[in-house]
Steps between C-alpha positions, in 0.01 A plus 500: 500500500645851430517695829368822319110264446229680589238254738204443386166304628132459386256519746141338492261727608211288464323191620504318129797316385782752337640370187777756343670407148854658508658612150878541514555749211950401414437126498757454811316354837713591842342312798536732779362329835377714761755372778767616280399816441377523845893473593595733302368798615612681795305391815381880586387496141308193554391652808342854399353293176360197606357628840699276771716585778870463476480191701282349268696593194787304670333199459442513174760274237795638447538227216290334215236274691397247277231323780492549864347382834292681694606664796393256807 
C-alpha cells in the first residue's frame, strides 16, 4: 500500500442489503486492508478521525491482520 492512500469506507445507511459495484478506471487492483492502513497513520490522527481515545487507538494493529480472535 502507498503510505500517501487516502482511507476510504462505505457505509450502509439502511436496513436493506447494500450491494456496491466498484469500477477501477487504470486496470491495476491494489488491495489495501484496513489493518494496514490503520497502522499507518499516526495514532493522534487515528484519534481526532475515528473518534477513540488514545488508549484505544493503541490497541489497534500496528501490522496487516489477516484474521484475529476476539478479545476474551
Amino acid at each position: 500500500m502507498r503510505p500517501w492512500a487516502p482511507g476510504n469506507y462505505i457505509r450502509n445507511t439502511g436496513g436493506d442489503v447494500l450491494r456496491v459495484l466498484i469500477g477501477f478506471n487504470n486496470g491495476i487492483y491494489e488491495q489495501n486492508d484496513i489493518s494496514t492502513w490503520i497502522a499507518s497513520n499516526p495514532k493522534d490522527i487515528l484519534a481526532a478521525n475515528l473518534g477513540l481515545a488514545a488508549e484505544d487507538v493503541e490497541g489497534l494493529p500496528q501490522e496487516t491482520v489477516f484474521m484475529t480472535q476476539p478479545k476474551a
